[in-house]
N, C-alpha and C positions, 0 to 999 in steps of 0.2 A: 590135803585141802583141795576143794572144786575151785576150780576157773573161776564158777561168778563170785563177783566182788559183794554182791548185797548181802550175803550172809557176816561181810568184813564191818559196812555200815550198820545194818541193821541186826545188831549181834540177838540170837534166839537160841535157846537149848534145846530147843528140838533138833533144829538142823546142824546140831554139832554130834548128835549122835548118829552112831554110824549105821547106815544100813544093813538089814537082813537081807537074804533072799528071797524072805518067803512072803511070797504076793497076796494080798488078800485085797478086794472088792469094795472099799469103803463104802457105805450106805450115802445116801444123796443130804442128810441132816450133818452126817457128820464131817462130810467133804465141804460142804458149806459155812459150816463154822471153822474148822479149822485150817481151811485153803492159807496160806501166807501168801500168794500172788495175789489173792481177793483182798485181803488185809493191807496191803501194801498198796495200792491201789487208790485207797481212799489218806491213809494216816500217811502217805509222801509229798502230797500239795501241803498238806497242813503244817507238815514238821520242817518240810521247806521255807515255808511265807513265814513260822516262828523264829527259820535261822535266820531269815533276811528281817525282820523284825515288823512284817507288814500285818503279822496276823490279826491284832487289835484293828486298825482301819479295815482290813481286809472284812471282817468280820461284824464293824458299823454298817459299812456298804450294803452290802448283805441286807440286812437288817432294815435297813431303809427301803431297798430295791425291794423286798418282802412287802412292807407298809403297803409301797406305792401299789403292788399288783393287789394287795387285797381291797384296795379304797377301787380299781379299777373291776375288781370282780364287783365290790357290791353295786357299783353303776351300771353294772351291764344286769344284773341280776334286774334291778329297779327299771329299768328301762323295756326288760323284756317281760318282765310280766304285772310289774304295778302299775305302769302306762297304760299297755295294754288293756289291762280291768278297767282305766278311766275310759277309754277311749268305747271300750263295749259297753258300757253305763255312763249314757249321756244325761244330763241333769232334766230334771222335769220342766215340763211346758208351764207357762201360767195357765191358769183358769185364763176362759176366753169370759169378757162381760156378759151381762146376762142383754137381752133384745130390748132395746126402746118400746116402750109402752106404744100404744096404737092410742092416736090423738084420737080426743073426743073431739067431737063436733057442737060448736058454738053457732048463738045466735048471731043475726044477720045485724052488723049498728046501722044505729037508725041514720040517716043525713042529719048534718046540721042546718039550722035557719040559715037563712041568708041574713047577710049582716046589711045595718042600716044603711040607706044613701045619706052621700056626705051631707052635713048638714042637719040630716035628722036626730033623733033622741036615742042614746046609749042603749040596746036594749039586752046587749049580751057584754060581758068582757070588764075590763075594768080602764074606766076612760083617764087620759092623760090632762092631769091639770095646770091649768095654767100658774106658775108663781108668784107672787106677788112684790118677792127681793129678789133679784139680780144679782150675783156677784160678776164684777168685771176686772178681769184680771188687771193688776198691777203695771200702771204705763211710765216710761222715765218722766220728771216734772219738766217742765217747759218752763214755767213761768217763776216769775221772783218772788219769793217767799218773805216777810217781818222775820224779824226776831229781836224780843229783847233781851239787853246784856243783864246779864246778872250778877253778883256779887261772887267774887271768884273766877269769873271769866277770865281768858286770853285770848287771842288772834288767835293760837296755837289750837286753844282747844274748841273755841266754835266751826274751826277749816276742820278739825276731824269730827265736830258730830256730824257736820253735812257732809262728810267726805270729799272734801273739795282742798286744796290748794291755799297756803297760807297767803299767798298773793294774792289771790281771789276775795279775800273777803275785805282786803284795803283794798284792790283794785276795785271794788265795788261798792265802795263808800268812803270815796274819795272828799264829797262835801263833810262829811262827818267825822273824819280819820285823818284826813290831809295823809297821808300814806306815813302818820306816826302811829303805831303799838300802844303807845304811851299813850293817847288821849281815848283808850278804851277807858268807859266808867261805867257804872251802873244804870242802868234805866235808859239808855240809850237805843234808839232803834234800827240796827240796823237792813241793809239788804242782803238776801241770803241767794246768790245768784244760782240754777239750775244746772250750770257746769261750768268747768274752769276758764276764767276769762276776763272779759272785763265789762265794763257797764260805762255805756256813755249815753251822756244829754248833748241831747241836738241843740246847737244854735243857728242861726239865720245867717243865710250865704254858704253855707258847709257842702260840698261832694261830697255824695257815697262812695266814690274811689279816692277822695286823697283820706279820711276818715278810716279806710279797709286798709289802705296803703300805711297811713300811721301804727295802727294794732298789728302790722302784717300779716293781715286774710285779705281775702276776697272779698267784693263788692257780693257777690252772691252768699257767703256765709252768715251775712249781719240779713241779706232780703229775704232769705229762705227760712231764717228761725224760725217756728208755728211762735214761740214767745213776742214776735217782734208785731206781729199781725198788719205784717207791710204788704202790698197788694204789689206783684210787680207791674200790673197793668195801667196802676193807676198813678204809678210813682211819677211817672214820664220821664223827662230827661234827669239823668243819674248827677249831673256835674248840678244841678241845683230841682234834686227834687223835691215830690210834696210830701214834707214831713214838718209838720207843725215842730215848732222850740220849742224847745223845754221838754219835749217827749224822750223819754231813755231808753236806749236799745241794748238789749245784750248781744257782747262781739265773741261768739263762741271759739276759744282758741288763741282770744287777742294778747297781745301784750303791749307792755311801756313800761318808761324806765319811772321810778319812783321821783316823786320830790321831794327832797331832804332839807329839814332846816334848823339841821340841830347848828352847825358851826361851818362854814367854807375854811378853804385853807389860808389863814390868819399866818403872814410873814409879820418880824419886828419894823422890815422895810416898808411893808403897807397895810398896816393894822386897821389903817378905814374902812379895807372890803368890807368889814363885819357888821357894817352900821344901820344895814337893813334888818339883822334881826333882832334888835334888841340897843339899850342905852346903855350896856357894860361895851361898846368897842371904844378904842382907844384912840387918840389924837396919834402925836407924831411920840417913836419909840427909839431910844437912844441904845445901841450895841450896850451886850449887860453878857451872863454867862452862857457857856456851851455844852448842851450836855453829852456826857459819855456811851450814849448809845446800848445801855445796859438798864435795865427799868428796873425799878423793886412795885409790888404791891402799894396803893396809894393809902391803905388802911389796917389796922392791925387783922382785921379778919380777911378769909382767904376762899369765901365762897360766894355762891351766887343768890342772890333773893331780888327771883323777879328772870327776866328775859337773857339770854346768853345772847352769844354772836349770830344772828342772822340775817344773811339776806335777804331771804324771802319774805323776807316781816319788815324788812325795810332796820331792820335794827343794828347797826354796826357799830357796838360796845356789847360791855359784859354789865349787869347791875350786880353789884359787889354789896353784898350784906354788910348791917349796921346800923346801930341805932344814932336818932337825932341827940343830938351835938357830941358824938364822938368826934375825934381828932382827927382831918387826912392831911395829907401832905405831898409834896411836888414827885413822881416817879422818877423823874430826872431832872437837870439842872438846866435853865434856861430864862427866859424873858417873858411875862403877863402881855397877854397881849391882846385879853379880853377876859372884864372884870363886872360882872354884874347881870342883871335882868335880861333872858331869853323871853324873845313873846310867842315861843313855838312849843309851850310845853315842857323846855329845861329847865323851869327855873332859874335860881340862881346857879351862872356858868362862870368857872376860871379854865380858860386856855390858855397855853405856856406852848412857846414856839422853842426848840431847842437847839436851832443855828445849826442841826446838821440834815435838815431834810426830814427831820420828825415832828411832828406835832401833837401835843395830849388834852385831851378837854375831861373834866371833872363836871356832872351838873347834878342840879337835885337837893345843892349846898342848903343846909339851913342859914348859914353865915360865911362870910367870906372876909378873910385879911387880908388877902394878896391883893395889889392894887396895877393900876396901868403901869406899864414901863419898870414893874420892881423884878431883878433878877434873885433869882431863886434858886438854891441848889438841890439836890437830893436827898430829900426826908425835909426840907424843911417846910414848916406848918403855912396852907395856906386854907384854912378856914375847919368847917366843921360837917359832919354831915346831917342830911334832912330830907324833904319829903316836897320840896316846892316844886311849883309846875303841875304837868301833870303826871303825879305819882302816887301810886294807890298804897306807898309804906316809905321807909325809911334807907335809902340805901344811896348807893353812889352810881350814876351811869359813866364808864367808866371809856372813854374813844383815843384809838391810838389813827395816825392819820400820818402817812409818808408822799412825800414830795412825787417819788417814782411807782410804790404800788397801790397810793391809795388808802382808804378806810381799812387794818389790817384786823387777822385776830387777836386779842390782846394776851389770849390764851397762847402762843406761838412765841410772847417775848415776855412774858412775865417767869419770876422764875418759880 
């Protein structure tokens, strides 16, 4: 056996046979195919990487690193000679436009006339005519407007046709309204004042500052109105100027407190306050019951027909729907203490004093039971309802009235 080992690894029947001596020249075709140092050369990486088991990846690689250089030949290929062809065949020019025509020559215009002096007769053009309507745009009103009631009217809804303040339109028809809701009626006429405020007739001896001072404005707010057509020049001294009585001024801005004459606060202790408005108050009122401080509804129905709670209308009850001579009866239990004829519009009124600081008035009664000094509990019957006074239907005007807050809502304690 020879020394080298690869004949041991890589077993061949050629080189296990044994040598001649006799030498001969192998041709270059055939040294080259059958060289085993050549053969070996190449099939020893390979049979290596398959003992070591890399020949599959070994052989991906390969195969991708192959991909990569031919994607890299065809860009140099492209780059060196299909560029190139662009770049030596540059794209065509536009057509240049064709040359502006060569203007003709036009005649010379003739001058115009000279146009008329003012004054004279149109003789070119078209003249501006004079109109014969005007429109003049839309000015705020100043002055006090009529209006009569109509059938269906309310405080409520005359203050929003004229956009004005439901105060406004009793503050400004105070002789006609006495500042009641209630004695709105049909065909009545009243003042429809320019903006919200109030409306006052001058009497004799009056200042323009205790007058501005009462409304709480300024003396200059009532002189200045264009409505009032007061001259300041000629007014003279302000503490008794010249304004004729009986002339009315509107107080832009004014206010004042209403006058109310549906009921004052009527105690069992002194039931005669009430004697100015009407022939139902009472003499002297003997202690009778107390009521609980918990009201029920004074009628079987439980809604409004007609006015709610409001101030600004001067109206502090609810009208409580109802027909004439249904049955009402006492909210809570207490003492009469005013039984009969309002001459402000109520009607027939019973007021019931409750010995705790409350006080309830019912008016508008068709009939009345309830009498002076009779104590009355709750639910029980003190008359009927009706339409008396001034009332344009049949319901109850319905006033709750506390020692400490006053004229309250009666929506707030009803249940």
């Amino acid at each position: 056996m020879s020394d080298d080992n690869l004949p041991e690894e890589f077993p061949n029947p050629e080189w296990d046979t044994p040598r001649t001596n006799t030498h001969r020249e192998p041709d270059a075709a055939s040294t080259a195919e059958n060289d085993p140092a050549r053969e070996s050369r190449f099939s020893f990486p390979l049979q290596r990487l398959a003992d070591l088991g890399l020949a599959e990846p070994a052989l991906r690689i390969g195969t991708h690193l192959l991909s990569i250089a031919l994607v890299l030949l065809v860009v140099w290929v492209m780059r060196e000679f299909y560029l190139s062809f662009q770049v030596s065949n540059p794209p065509r020019q536009p057509a240049q436009a064709a040359a502006a025509p060569t203007a003709t020559p036009t005649a010379v215009v003739p001058e115009l006339p000279t146009l008329a002096s003012a004054g004279g007769p149109y003789l070119f053009g078209i003249p501006r005519l004079a109109l014969m309507h005007t429109t003049i745009p839309t000015r705020p009103r100043t002055e006090v407007i009529p209006y009569t009631v109509q059938p269906g009217d309310t405080v409520f809804g005359i203050a929003e046709k004229f956009s004005l303040n439901p105060r406004t339109v009793l503050w400004g028809n105070y002789y006609t309204l006495a500042d009641n809701p209630h004695l709105l009626t049909p065909g009545q006429e009243l003042n429809i004042l320019p903006v919200d405020g109030t409306y006052h007739k001058w009497s004799a001896g009056e200042g323009m500052n205790g007058v501005a001072e009462g409304y709480q404005v300024k003396p200059e707010d009532i002189i200045n109105w264009p409505g009032n057509h007061l001259d300041p020049d000629a007014l003279g001294d302000l503490s008794n100027p010249n304004i004729e009585p009986g002339t009315f001024l509107v107080v832009p801005g004014g206010r004042r407190e209403f006058v109310t004459w549906s009921a004052p606060r009527i105690t069992r202790e002194n039931p005669g306050v009430a004697k100015f408005i009407g022939p139902g108050a009472c003499g002297v009122v003997l202690d009778g019951a107390v009521g609980t401080g918990a009201f029920i509804w004074p009628s079987a129905a439980h809604f409004l027909s007609g006015y709610d709670y409001s101030p600004d209308t001067n109206h502090y009850g609810i009208d409580i729907d109802g027909e004439t001579g249904e049955p009402m009866w006492a909210s809570d239990s207490g003492v009469v203490v005013y039984a009969g004829w309002n001459n402000f519009g109520y009607g027939n009124i019973v007021v019931i004093d409750h010995g705790n600081g409350w006080q309830t008035l019912y008016a508008h009664m068709d009939t009345y039971s309830a009498v002076c000094g009779q104590s009355v509990f709750q639910g029980t019957p003190i008359g009927t309802i009706g339409s008396t006074g001034a009332s344009s239907g049949s319901h109850i005007h319905f006033e709750m009235l506390h020692d400490d807050y006053g004229k309250v809502n009666p929506w707030d304690f009803l249940p």
